[in-house]
N, C-alpha and C positions, 0 to 999 in steps of 0.2 A: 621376528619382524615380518618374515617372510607370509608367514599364518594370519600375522594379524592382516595384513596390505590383503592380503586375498579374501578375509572376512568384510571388510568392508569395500572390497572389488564384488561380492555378493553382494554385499546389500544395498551396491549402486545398481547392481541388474533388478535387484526384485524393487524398486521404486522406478524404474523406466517401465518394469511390466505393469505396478501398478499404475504410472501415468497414464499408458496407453490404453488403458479403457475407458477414458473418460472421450465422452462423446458430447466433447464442446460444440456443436451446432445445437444437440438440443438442450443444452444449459442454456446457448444464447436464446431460444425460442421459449424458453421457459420464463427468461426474462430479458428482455431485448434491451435494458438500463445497462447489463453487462458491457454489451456492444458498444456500449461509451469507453470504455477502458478504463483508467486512473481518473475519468469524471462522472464515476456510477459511484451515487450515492450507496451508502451502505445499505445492508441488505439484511437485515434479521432474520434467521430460516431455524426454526424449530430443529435440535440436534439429538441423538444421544451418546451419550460419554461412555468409555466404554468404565467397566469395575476397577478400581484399584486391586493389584494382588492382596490377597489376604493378609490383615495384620496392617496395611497401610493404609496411611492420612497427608491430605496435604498439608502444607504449614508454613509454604513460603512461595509468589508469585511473583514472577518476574517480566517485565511486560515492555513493549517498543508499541509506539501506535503512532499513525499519521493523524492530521487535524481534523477535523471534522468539516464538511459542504462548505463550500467557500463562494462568494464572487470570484469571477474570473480573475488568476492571481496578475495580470497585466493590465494596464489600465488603457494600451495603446487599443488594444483591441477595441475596444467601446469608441473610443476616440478616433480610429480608425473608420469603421462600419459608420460612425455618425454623419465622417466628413464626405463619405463615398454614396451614403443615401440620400444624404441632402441633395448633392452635386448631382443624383440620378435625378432625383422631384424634380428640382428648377429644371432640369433638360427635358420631361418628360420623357426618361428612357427606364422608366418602371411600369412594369407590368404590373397588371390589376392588383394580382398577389403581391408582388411586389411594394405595389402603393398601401394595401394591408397593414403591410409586414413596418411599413416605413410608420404609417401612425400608430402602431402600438409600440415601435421603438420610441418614438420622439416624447410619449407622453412617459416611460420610464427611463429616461436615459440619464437624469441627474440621480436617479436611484444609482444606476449601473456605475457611474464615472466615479459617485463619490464611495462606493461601497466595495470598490473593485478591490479585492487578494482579502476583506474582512470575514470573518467565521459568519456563517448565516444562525437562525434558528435553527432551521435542522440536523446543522453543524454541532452546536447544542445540545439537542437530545438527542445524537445520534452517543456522545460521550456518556449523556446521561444514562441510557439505555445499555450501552456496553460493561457499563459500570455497574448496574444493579442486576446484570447478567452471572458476569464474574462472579458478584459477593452469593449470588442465589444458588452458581455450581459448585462454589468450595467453602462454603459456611464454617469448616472446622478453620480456615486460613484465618479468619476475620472475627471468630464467634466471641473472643477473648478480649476485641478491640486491637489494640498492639502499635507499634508505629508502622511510618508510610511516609520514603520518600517518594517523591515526585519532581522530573526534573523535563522542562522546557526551552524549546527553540527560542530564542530571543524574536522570534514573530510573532505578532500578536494574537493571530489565531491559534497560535499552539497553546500560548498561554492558556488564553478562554477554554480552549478545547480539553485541559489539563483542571483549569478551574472546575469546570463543565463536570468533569470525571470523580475528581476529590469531592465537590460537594456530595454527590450521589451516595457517594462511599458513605461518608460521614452521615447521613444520612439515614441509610441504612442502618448503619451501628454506631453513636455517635461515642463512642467511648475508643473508637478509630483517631489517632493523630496524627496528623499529613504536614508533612513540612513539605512547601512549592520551592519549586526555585526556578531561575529564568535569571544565567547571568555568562558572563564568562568564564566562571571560576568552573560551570560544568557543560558549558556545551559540547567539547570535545567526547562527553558521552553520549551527547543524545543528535549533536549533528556536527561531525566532525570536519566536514567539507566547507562549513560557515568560515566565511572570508575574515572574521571576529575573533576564530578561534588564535588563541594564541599557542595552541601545539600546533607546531606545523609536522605536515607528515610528506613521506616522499612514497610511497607506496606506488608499486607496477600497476600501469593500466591493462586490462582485459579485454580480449576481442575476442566476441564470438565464431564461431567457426563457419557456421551458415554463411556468413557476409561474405567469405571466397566462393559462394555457388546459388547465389543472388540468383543467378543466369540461366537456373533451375528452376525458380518461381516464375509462374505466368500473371504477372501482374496487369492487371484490367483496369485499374479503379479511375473510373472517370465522372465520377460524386462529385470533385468540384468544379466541372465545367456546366452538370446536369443541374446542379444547386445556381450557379450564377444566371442561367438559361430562364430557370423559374422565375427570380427577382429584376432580370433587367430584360428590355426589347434588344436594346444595346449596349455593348463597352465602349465607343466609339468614344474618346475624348474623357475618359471619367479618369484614365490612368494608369499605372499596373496591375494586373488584374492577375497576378500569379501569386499572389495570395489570398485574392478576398475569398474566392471559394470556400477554402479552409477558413478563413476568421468565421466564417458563417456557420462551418460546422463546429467547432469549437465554440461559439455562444451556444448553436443549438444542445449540444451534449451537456453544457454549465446548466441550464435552463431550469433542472429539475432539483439542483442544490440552491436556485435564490427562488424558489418560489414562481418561477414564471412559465410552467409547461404551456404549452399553444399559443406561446409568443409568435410564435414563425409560424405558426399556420402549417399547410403540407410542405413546404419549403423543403425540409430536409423529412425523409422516413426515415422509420427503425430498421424496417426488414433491411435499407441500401447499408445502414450502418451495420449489418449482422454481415452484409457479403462483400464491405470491405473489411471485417473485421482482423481477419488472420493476416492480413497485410499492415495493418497496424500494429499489430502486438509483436512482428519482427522489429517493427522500429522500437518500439517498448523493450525490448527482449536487448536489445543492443546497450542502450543508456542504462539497463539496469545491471546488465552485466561487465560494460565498462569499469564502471566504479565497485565493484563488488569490496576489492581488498582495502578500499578506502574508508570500511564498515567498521573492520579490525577495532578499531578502538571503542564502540558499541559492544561487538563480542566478549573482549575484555574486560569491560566495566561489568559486563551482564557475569559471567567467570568469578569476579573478583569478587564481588557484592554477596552473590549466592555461596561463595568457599566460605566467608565471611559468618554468615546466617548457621552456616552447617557446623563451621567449628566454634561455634559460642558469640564470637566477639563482636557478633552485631546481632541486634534485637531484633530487627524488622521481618515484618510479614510481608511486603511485598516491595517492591521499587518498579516502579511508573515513570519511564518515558512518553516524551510525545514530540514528534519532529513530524519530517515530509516526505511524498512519497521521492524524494530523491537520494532518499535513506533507507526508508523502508523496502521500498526493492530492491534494492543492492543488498541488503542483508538479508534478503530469502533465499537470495543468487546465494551468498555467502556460507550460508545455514545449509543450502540445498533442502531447503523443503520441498517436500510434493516432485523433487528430484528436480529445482529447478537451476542445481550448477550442473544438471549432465551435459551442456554443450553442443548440442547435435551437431551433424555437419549437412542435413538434410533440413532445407528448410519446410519446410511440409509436416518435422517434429518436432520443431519449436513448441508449437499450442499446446502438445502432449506436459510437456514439462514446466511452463511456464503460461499462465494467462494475465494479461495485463490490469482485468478486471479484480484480481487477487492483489492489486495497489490501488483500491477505490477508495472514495472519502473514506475518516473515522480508521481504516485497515489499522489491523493488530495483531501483535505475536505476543502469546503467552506463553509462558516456561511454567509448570506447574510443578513444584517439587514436593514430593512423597517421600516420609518418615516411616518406617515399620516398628522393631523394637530391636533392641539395642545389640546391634551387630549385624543390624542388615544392611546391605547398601541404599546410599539417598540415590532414589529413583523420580526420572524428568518426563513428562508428559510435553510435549508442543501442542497448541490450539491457533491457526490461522485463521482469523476471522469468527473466531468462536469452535472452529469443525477440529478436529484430531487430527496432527497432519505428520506425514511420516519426515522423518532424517535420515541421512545416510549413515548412520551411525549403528554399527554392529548391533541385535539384538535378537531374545530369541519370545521375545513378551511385547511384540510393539502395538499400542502405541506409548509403551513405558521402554525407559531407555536407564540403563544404572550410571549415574551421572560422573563418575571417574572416567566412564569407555568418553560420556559426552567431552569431556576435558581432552583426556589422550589424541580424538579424533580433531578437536579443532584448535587445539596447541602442533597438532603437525600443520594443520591448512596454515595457522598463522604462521610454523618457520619453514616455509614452503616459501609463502608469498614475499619472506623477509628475501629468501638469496636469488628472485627473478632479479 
């Protein structure tokens, strides 16, 4: 036991070393959509995979994705900004830009109000696209046809987003059989936390460590007094004004998943959103990692599905989730991809281990599982977002993992989390 705890005490250092080379500012300047965080549309980036060991195929995928580009999932927001820009016109306390910004709102606003938390088009093809990605990197998985569950948020956009994904599929190969689902008979797999669910779970909350040394971050961010500045002469008489800032930038970052970029004019920049960026992704970093152990029953399902497929008694070639990123990030936290349950206690290494923009529209986890010949171990590939992304999971071959160590290592996380 001893051996093993220290094998994978390595293999938590060598994914903090590999975190730390990533040079998140010019990721974010490479593409400053990032800088939206959980509201950056997905992002297609040409990859390469690395070879399977010799002798191996894949033949069974395992998959969690969040929805695809949405309207803003609250409808107050709209309803909000509507009754705040009116109230500024009639006062004349908008500035020029201001007055701009206010008639290109007023002429789409029953867009906004009636479309608010629905899947957009590009929410759409962003599934479509992920989907014909998949079938085009592991053709031996799919080449045969085979079945395909797929199982959905009782939200509507997850639905679409799941439909979105299955048709593509079928598509592709139309000899593919997908059964959808969208009920409570499976949510508990694909969003466990849904108030619907009828498993209830009592599972330990999670607190990051950084939040005791808060008082270490030199926090600046004054984007939303600089944002309200632009659109109004005055707040004198309009109301609380300690949130509009934020609803302001929170429409502007949606902006590019309903179709309306240069709504808002210079209102809000991208560079202001790159250098508030790492101040937001602490807040990200916290709600993802709060709930992490409340994922457990995702893990699970994903476990039991795939034993299933390995030892005969289930036929399928892949199972397909699709929930929110209120799920999806907690189970990266959970997974420790990309090393994102190391924890820091510095907050300055949060970014290192975790980016928020890695829970953007459409986001997906793939399990790729690999067959050799007979008496070899079934070996696991992970894909974040389509890229190869490391675990903490002993190995001496990654980005392939021998999928008993994957079992061993997260049957202790899960009777860890049982006796907090």
């Amino acid at each position: 036991m001893k051996k093993l705890i220290a094998t994978f005490m390595l293999g938590l250092l060598t994914i903090s070393a590999g975190a730390q080379r990533i040079d998140v500012n010019e990721v974010l300047k490479a593409c400053p959509k990032k800088a939206y965080g959980n509201d950056c549309p997905y992002q297609f980036e040409d990859v390469t995979l690395t070879k399977a060991p010799d002798g191996y195929k894949p033949f069974y995928i395992s998959h969690y994705s969040r929805h695809g580009s949405r309207y803003y999932w609250n409808s107050q927001l709209y309803v909000d900004l509507d009754t705040l820009l009116t109230k500024a016109h009639d006062r004349q306390q908008l500035t020029a830009e201001g007055e701009a910004f206010y008639t290109r709102f007023e002429a789409v606003k029953d867009e906004l109000m009636t479309g608010w938390s629905e899947l957009t088009q590009l929410g759409w093809e962003q599934h479509q696209g992920i989907a014909r990605t998949m079938y085009n990197a592991f053709p031996e998985v799919f080449e045969k046809g085979g079945n395909v569950l797929a199982i959905a948020s009782l939200s509507g956009r997850c639905v679409l987003s799941m439909s979105a994904f299955c048709q593509e599929l079928t598509q592709c190969n139309p000899k593919i059989e997908i059964r959808e689902q969208s009920s409570r008979f499976t949510v508990d797999n694909v969003v466990p936390i849904d108030e619907r669910n009828p498993v209830k779970h009592n599972f330990p909350k999670a607190h990051p460590r950084y939040e005791f040394n808060m008082d270490q971050f030199k926090s600046n961010d004054s984007l939303s007094q600089v944002v309200l500045n632009r659109v109004f002469t005055s707040t004198d008489g309009l109301g609380p004004m300690w949130r509009m800032g934020e609803d302001l930038i929170n429409l502007y970052t949606s902006l590019p998943s309903i179709n309306h970029e240069g709504l808002m004019g210079n209102i809000v920049k991208d560079e202001e959103m790159i250098a508030r960026w790492e101040q937001s992704n602490l807040g990200s970093y916290s709600w993802v990692f709060d709930n992490k152990y409340y994922m457990i029953p995702i893990l699970q399902d994903i476990m039991k599905k795939a034993n299933a497929v390995i030892d005969g008694s289930s036929d399928r070639v892949a199972d397909l989730r699709f929930g929110h990123d209120t799920c999806i990030g907690p189970l990266t936290v959970l997974l420790g991809i990309n090393g994102a349950d190391l924890d820091p206690v510095d907050p300055y290494e949060v970014k290192y281990c975790y980016q928020n923009f890695q829970t953007c529209m459409a986001s997906n986890i793939q399990l790729v599982f690999y067959r050799g010949d007979a008496g070899q171990d079934v070996l696991v590939k992970c894909l974040l977002n389509g890229k190869e992304a490391k675990l903490p999971v002993p190995t001496d071959n990654a980005p392939y993992y021998r999928w008993a160590d994957f079992c061993s290592y997260y049957n202790a996380v899960i009777e860890s989390a049982n006796k907090q």
